[in-house]
C-alpha positions, 0 to 999 in steps of 0.5 A: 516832495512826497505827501507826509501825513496829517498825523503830528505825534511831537514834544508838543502833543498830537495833531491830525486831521479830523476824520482822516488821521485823528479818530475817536479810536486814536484819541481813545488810546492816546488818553489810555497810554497817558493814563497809564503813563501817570497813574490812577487819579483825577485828569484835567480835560479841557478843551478849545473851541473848535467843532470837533471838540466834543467828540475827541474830549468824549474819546479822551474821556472813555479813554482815561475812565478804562484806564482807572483816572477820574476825569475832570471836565471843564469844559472850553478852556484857554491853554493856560488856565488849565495848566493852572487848575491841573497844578492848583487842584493837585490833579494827577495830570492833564489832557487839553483836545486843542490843535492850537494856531491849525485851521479848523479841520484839525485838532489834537491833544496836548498833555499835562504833567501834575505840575502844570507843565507840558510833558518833557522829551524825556516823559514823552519818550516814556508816554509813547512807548507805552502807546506804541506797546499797546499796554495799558492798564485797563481796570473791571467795571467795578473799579471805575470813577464817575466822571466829575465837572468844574464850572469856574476853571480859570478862576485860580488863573485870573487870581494869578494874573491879578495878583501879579499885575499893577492892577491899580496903575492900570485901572486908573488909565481906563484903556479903551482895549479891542479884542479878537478872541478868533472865536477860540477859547480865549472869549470866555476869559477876555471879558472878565480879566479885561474888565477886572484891569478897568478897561473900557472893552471892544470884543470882536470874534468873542464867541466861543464856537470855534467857526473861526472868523478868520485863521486862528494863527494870529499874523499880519494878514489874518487879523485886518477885521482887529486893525480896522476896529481899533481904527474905527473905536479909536482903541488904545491898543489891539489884542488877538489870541490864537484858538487856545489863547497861548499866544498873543498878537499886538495892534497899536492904535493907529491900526497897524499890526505889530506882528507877534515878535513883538509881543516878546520883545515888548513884553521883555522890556517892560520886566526887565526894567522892573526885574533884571534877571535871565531872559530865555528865548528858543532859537528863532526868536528875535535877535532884539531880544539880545539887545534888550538883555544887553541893555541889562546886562542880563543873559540870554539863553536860547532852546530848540523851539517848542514851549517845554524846551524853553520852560526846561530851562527856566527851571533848570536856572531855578527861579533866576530867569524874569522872562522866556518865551518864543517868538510867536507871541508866546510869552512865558512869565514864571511869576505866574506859571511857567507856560507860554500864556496870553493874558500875561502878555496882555496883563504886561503890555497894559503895565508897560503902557500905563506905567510908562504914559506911552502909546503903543507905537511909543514903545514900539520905537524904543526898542531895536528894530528887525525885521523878521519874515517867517515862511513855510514849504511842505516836506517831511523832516527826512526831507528837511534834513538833506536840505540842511546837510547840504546847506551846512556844508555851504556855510561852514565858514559862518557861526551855526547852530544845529540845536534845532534844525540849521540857524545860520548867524551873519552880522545883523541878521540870521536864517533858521530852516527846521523841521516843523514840531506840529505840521507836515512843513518845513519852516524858513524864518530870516531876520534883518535890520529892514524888510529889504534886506530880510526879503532878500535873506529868504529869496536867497536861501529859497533860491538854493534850496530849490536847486538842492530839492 
């Protein structure tokens, strides 16, 4: 296969690599055209932990000041709390220098409306042509803004979380909770929330400096450190965050890891049990998920992977959906703000085990069990996409799905193949009653696309 570039420009944001293909001048147009794109006026810039940080925020800065906005900086913030203060403070949109789950020489920009939502196909469409004309609307030096600074941006946030949650349930059950924070954005808002819901707290990689103790993408085999702590502390559950704090892993008490799937489905449970209402999930998210709603008697609505498309349609259901999210531990609860968020996942499985009296592996048996593998090949989406012409052709006879990529749908059990939104791979995910027979899905459906290559 050919070597694909390291620049990602996407639905869900840019990405590249520090210093090869993502620069200061690149940055700097970038928050241009987004300034252009919404118009003069205060812009929301956040940030990760990560090393490279300052100098892309300081790209972005000069980038949206030549432009006539008003940046707003806040400083290394989780994802979620500045999706929040963008819509509370009424800020005409939002920049956040973030490359979410990627190793540490990455980084990169996702972009804000004034709602708190990240930009639609349709606004991003609108937003990269201007980036690709050049045309920005540069103003004189008479007409520019002093940057301004806000010292407690995840303050509307934590208000939000509180407000929502059984605060008092949960204090009264004065959780032990261990937290891996992978030194990311999450640590400056772990403490204060955990401690605010009475929990007795065990912080590990709770430093915000971006050194990332281990990968920042919360799976199994990155978080072992999180599994041996809560062994050791006696913890009552394990919480891990990716570097911007949107997506959420879990770890029951006797150590084991629940992979992030169930983040989602342990989450949904406990809403629809005190909420019935649509569930909406993207395309790869667990077929448990399906069962759940069917012991509700609620629908399902499945979207292309990426966050956008599933809070599209959350709104397009228009306040009828309880909970959405997508099967990397992102979970989205529009009571709160729709925006995949991992506090709320946190805040939910607390509740769940507080109102319930259950331990975590408790819950974990109560829900139908899959087992879900998830694995990656390099490739271009070109490529990518002739490996799913042809496996099309060979499946014709099965149900399928070509709303993002290729998902084919057996008995109890699924493949999906896509082109990744965010990195220069193409995704493979299989999902089976057991590990076995998931196994077997992927190294069957390896086996053939190795021939097709």
């Amino acid at each position: 296969m050919k070597k694909a570039t390291s620049l990602k420009i996407s639905i869900s944001g840019v990405r590249g690599i520090v210093g090869e293909s993502l620069t200061p001048q690149l940055a700097s147009s970038f928050a241009q055209a987004f300034g252009t794109y919404i118009g003069r006026g205060a812009v929301v810039v956040g940030q990760d932990s990560r090393i490279s940080g300052t100098m892309v925020k300081k790209a972005v800065i000069s980038g949206l000041l030549a432009v006539g906005c008003q940046p707003i900086e806040i400083g290394i913030c989780p994802i979620p709390s500045i999706q929040i203060f963008t819509k509370e403070t009424e800020a005409r949109g939002g920049i956040a220098v973030t490359a979410s789950h990627n190793p540490k020489e990455w980084n990169g920009m996702k972009f804000i409306s004034g709602e708190g939502l990240f930009l639609n196909h349709h606004q991003v469409e609108e937003f990269l042509d201007i980036y690709h004309q050049g045309e920005f609307s540069r103003i004189g030096v008479n007409e520019y803004k002093s940057p301004k600074s806000e010292e407690n941006p995840t303050v509307p946030h934590l208000r939000k979380l509180l407000s929502y949650l059984n605060v008092e349930l949960i204090r009264s059950k004065k959780f032990k909770v261990a937290a891996d924070c992978a030194n990311g954005a999450g640590a400056v808002l772990v403490p204060e929330f955990l401690d605010a819901l009475g929990c007795r707290k065990i912080l590990i990689n709770d430093v915000p400096d971006g050194s990332f103790a281990h990968h920042p993408e919360p799976l199994p085999e990155n978080i072992t450190g999180l599994c041996r702590t809560v062994v050791e502390q006696g913890a009552d559950v394990g919480f891990v965050q990716d570097a911007d704090a949107d997506r959420l892993a879990v770890v029951n008490e006797k150590g084991d890891p629940l992979g992030e799937e169930m983040t989602l489905i342990l989450a949904s449970k406990h809403v629809l049990s005190k909420n019935p209402g649509a569930v909406v999930v993207n395309l790869s998210a667990s077929q448990a998920i399906d069962d759940i709603a069917r012991e509700f008697n609620v629908r399902v609505f499945r979207t292309k992977i990426g966050e956008i498309n599933v809070v599209d349609q959350v709104l397009a259901l228009e306040g009828k959906t309880a909970i959405a999210g997508e099967g990397n531990g992102g979970v989205i609860l529009p009571d709160i703000h729709p925006c995949r968020d991992s506090f709320t996942a946190m805040g939910l499985i607390l509740e769940s085990m507080a109102s319930s009296g259950k331990k975590v592996s408790e819950l974990q048996e109560q829900v139908p069990k899959y087992h879900i593998i998830k694995d990656k090949i390099d490739g271009t989406q070109e490529e990518a996409f002739g490996i799913i012409r042809q496996l099309k052709r060979n499946y014709s006879s099965q149900e399928i799905s070509l709303l993002d990529g290729l998902k084919i749908q057996f008995k109890d059990s699924w493949f999906h193949i896509r082109p990744s939104n965010t990195e220069p791979i193409i995704r493979l995910l299989a999902e089976a009653r057991t590990k076995k027979q998931a196994e077997n899905l992927l190294s069957k459906f390896k086996k053939e696309i190795s021939e097709i290559i």
